[in-house]
C-alpha positions in Angstrom: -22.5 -31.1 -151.8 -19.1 -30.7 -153.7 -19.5 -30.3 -157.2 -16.4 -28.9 -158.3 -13.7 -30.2 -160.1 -10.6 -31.6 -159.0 -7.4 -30.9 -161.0 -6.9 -34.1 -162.1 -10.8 -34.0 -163.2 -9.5 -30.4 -165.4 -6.6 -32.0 -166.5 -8.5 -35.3 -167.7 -10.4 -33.2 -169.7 -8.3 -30.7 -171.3 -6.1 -33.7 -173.1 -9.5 -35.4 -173.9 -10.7 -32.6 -175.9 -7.5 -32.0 -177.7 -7.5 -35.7 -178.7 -11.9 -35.5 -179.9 -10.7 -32.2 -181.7 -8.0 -34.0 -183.6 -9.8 -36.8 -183.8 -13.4 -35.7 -184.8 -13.5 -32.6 -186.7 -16.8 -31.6 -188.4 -15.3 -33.0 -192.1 -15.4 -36.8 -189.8 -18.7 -36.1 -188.5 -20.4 -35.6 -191.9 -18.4 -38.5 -193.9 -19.6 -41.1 -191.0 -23.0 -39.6 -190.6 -23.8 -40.2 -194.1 -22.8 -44.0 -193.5 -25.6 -46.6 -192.9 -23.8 -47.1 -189.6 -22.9 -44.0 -188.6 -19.1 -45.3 -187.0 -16.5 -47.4 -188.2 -15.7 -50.1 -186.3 -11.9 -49.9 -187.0 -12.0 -45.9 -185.9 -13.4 -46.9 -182.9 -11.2 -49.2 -181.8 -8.1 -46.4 -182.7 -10.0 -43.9 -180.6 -10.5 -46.5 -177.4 -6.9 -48.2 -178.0 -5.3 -44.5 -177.2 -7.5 -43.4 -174.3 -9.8 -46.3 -173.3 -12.7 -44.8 -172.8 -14.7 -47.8 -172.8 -13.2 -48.4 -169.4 -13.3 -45.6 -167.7 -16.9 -46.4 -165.7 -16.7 -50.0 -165.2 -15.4 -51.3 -162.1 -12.0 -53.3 -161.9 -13.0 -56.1 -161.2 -14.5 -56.5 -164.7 -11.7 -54.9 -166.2 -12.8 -51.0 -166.4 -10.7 -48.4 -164.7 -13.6 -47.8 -162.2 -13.6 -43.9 -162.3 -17.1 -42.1 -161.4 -20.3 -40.6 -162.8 -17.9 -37.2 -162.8 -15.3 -38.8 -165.0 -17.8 -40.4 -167.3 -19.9 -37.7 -167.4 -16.7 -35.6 -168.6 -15.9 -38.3 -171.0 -19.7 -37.3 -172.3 -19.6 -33.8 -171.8 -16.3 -33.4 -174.5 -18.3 -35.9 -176.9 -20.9 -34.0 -177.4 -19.0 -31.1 -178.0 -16.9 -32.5 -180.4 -20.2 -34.4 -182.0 -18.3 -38.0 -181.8 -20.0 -40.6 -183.4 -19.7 -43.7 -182.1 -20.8 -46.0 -180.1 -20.3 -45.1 -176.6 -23.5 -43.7 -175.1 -25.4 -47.3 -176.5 -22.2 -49.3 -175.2 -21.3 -48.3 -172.0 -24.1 -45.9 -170.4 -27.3 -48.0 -171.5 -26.1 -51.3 -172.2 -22.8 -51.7 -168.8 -25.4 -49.8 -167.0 -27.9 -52.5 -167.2 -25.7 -55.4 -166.6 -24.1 -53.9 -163.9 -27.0 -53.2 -162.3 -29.5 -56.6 -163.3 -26.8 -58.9 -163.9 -25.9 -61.8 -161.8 -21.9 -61.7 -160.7 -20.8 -64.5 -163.3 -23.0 -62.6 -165.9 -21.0 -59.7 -165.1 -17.8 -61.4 -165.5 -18.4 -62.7 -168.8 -19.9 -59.5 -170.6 -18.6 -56.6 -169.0 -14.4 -57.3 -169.8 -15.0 -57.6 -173.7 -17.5 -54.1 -173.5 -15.0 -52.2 -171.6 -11.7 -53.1 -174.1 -14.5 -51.9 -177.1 -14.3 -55.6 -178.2 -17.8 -56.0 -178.1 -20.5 -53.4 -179.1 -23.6 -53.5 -177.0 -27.6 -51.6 -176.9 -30.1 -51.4 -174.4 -33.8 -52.0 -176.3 -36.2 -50.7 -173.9 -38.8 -48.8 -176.0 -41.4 -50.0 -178.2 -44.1 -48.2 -181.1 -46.2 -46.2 -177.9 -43.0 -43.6 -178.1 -43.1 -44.3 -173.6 -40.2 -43.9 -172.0 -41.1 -45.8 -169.0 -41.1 -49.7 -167.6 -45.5 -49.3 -168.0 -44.2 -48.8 -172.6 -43.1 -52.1 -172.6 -45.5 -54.8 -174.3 -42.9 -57.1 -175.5 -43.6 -60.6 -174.2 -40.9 -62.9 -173.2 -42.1 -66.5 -173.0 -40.4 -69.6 -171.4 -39.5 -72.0 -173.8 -37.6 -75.5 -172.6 -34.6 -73.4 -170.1 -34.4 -70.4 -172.1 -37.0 -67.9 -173.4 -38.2 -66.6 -176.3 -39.0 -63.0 -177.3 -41.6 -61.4 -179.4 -42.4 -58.1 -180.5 -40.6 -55.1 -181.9 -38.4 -52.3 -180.1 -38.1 -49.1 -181.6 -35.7 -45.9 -181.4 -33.1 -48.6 -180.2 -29.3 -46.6 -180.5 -27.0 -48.4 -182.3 -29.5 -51.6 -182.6 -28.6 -52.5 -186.1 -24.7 -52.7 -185.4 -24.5 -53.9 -182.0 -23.2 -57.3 -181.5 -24.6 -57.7 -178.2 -28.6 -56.4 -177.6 -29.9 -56.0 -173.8 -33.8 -56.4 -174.3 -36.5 -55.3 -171.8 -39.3 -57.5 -171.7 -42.7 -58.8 -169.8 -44.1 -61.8 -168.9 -47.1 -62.9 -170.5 -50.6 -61.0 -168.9 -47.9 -58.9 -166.5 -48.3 -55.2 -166.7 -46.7 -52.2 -164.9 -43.8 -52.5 -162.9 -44.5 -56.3 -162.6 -43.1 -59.6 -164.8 -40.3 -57.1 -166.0 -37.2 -59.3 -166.9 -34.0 -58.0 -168.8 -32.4 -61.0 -171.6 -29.3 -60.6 -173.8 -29.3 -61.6 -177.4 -26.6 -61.3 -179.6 -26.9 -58.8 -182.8 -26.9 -62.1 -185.4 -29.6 -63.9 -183.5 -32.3 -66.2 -185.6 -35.5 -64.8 -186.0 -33.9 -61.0 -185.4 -34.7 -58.4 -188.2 -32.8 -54.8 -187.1 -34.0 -51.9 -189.6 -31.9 -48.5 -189.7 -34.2 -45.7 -189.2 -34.0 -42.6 -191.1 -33.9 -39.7 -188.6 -33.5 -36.0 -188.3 -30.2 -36.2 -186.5 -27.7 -38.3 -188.5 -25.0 -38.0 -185.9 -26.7 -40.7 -183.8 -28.0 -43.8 -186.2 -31.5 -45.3 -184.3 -33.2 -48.7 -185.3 -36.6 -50.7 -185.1 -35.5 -54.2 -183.8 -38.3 -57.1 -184.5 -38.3 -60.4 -182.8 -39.8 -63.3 -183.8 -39.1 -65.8 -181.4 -35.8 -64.5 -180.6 -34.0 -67.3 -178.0 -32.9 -65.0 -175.2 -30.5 -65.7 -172.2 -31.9 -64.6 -169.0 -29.7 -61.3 -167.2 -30.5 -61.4 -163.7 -33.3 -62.6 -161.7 -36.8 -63.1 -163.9 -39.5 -60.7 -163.2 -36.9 -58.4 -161.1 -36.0 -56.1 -164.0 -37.9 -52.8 -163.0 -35.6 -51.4 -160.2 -32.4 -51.9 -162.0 -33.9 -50.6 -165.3 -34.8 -47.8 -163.3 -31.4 -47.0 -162.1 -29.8 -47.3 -165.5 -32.1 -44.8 -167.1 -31.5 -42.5 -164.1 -27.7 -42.3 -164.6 -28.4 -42.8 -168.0 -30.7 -39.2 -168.5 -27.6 -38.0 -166.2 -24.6 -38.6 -168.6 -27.4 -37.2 -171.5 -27.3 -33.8 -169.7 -23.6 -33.7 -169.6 -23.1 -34.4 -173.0 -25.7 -32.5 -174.3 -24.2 -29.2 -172.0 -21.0 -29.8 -174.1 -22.7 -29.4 -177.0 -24.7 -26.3 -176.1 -21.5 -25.0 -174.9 -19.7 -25.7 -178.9 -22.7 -24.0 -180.2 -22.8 -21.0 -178.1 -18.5 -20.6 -178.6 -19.0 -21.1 -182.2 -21.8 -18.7 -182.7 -19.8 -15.8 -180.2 -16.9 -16.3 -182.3 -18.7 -15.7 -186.0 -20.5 -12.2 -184.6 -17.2 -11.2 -183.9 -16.0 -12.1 -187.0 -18.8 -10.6 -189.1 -19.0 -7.3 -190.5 -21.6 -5.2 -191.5 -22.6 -1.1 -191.5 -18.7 -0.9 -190.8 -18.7 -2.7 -187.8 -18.8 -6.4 -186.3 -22.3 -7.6 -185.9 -20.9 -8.6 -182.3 -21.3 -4.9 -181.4 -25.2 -4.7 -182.1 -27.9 -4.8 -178.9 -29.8 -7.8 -180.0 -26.6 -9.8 -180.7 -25.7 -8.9 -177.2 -28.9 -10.1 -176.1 -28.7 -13.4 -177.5 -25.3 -13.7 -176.2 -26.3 -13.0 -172.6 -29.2 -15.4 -172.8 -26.9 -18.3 -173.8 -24.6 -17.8 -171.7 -27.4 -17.9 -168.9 -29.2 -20.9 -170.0 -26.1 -23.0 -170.8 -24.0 -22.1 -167.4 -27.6 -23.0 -165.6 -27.4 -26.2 -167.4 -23.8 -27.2 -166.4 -25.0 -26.2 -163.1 -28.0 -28.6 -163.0 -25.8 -31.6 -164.9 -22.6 -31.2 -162.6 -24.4 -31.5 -159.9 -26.2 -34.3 -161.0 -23.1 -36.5 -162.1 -21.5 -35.6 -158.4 -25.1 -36.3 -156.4 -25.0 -39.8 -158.0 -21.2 -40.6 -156.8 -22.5 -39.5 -153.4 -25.6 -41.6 -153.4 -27.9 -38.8 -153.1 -31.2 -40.3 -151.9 -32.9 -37.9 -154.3 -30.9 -38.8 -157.2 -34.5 -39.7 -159.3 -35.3 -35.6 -159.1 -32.3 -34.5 -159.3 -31.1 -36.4 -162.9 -34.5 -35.4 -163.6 -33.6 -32.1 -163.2 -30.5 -31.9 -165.1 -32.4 -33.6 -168.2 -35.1 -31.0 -168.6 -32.8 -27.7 -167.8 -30.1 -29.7 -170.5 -33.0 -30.6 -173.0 -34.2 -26.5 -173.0 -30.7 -25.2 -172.7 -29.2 -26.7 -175.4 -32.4 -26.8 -177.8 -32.3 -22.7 -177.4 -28.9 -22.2 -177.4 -29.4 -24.1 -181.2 -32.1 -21.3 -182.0 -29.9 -18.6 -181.3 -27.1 -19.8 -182.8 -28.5 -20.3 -186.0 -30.2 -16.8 -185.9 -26.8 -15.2 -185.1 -25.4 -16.7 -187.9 -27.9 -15.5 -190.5 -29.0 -16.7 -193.5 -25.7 -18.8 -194.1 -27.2 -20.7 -190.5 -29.9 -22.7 -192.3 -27.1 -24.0 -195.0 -25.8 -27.4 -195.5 -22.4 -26.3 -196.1 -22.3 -24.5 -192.2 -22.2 -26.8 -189.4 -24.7 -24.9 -187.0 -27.1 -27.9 -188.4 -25.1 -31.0 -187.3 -25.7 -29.8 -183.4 -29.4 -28.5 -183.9 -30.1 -31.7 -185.1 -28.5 -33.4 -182.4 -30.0 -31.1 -179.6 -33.7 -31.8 -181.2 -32.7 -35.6 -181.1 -31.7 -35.3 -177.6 -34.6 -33.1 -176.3 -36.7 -36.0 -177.1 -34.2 -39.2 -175.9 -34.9 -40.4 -173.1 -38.0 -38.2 -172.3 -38.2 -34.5 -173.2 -38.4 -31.8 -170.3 -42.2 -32.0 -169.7 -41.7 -35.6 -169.2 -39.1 -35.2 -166.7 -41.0 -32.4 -164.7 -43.9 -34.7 -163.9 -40.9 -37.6 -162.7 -39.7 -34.5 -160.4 -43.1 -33.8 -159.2 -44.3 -37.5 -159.1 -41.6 -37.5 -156.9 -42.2 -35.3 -154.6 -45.5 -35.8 -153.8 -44.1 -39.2 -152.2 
């Protein structure tokens, strides 16, 4: 398996993270994390206008660029380092994932085009109150009503729910359980009977919502009670573009941390030089190179088609989930006492790798996918 980068892959992202370092310094990260929506829609559309990111994952035909997991997952990679916030993860990993992978062809046509130009906003709502991160989690019953459906129910933890404009739901048919009567619907953000609540949450960076339905008319995506494969599939390239971005920010936190010891002075001498700063050092070098390891080679397994993709994305999201959380400890810890302040930024990416550890299934979660997996 080639993992490596081509030099058009380098080059790609060398400008991108001049332009997120220009773009989103840590002064922009706290002014829009202390917004109720965390982005601002007309800074978003700047940002996409220059570089279209957006774009870069969808295919042509529905008017993305129709670059690779490698290229989106450097897109990701550079956001996390930079601590972006905005809509992209909810937009075009979760939500383009699933209608590329559940939609019908004229579905696909008519939402894909306005999500890859940032003209519309869209969510994936998959998980409910039970905190599961799995199709079994999903209680939400969607009921046939005249040609449509109706929804009912609540999804929680939903990123981005209360300002997207377009909402992909995951929901069951009545009595169904499992795997079975799973069917995917889209509902727009302004839909009667809709209530979208802002959660308050550890990691301001990255706004979450409760979404309640009460019957909510959906339109179908794809073919009814077919929605557990391609669910599947999304959440697998989804936990894969997760480890990438959350290696970017490990990386920020371990080159920010390296460059304070150095910096610091105390007994006559830079902090840099003592043993147990060393130590630290070494260790995050170690954990967050094994994590770029594991997430590279997940984001170039999944443009080969790798048949063990499942374990392998697996992979990269617990080694990410553990890399990144540490490198947060021992960043914090080399910066002393001024690490637990407000005023230093250490916190903004602590917060964000203890949000992430958790999204989409923390790293004991993903070990018993790996090994569920190979017992088969």
């Amino acid at each position: 398996m080639k993992f490596s980068f081509t030099d058009e892959q380098d080059e790609f992202r060398t400008v991108l993270r001049r332009f997120l370092e220009d773009r989103s310094p840590s002064t922009e990260v706290r002014r829009l994390m202390a917004t109720a929506e965390g982005w601002e829609r007309d800074r978003w559309s700047e940002i996409n206008a220059e570089l279209e990111l957006t774009a870069v994952a969808i295919p042509e035909a529905y008017g993305g660029h129709g670059f690779g997991a490698s290229e989106q997952c450097i897109v990701l990679e550079e956001m996390g380092r930079a601590l972006l916030c905005a809509p992209y993860f909810s937009s075009t990993v979760l939500a383009a994932g699933a209608i590329l992978n559940a939609g019908t062809e004229e579905q696909k046509q008519a939402l894909l085009p306005k999500i890859a130009s940032g003209e519309t906003v869209a969510t994936l709502a998959f998980t409910e109150g039970n905190g599961r991160w799995d199709n079994a989690g999903v209680e939400m019953v969607a009921t046939k009503s005249g040609s449509g459906f109706t929804l009912a129910g609540s999804k929680n933890l939903v990123l981005d729910g209360h300002t997207a404009d377009l909402i992909v739901v995951l929901a069951r048919a009545p009595g169904s359980s499992g795997d079975q009567g799973l069917s995917l619907f889209t509902v727009t953000g302004d839909a009667a009977g809709l209530e979208r609540t802002g959660l308050t949450t550890v990691d301001e960076t990255r706004k979450l919502a409760r979404l309640d339905f009460t019957n909510v008319a959906a339109e179908l995506l794809g073919e009814e009670g077919e929605a557990a494969g391609p669910m599947a599939t999304t959440l697998t390239r989804a936990a894969i573009c997760l480890a990438n971005e959350m290696v970017g920010g490990a990386d920020r936190l371990r080159e920010d941390a390296l460059e304070y010891v150095q910096m610091r002075m105390q007994f006559g001498r830079s902090i840099a030089s003592f043993q147990v700063t060393k130590h630290k050092a070494a260790d995050m070098l170690a954990d967050v190179e094994l994590a770029k390891s594991a997430a590279y080679y997940a984001a170039a397994a999944l443009d080969e088609g790798d048949d063990d993709i499942v374990s392998v994305a697996s992979l990269a999201k617990a080694a990410a989930s553990e890399a990144y959380m540490q490198t947060a400890i021992h960043a914090v810890q080399m910066h002393g006492g001024i690490g637990f302040t407000w005023d230093n930024d250490t916190h903004l990416w602590f917060k964000r790798a203890k949000s992430s550890e958790v999204f989409l299934g923390d790293a004991n979660h993903h070990r018993e996918v790996m090994m569920l997996n190979w017992a088969e």
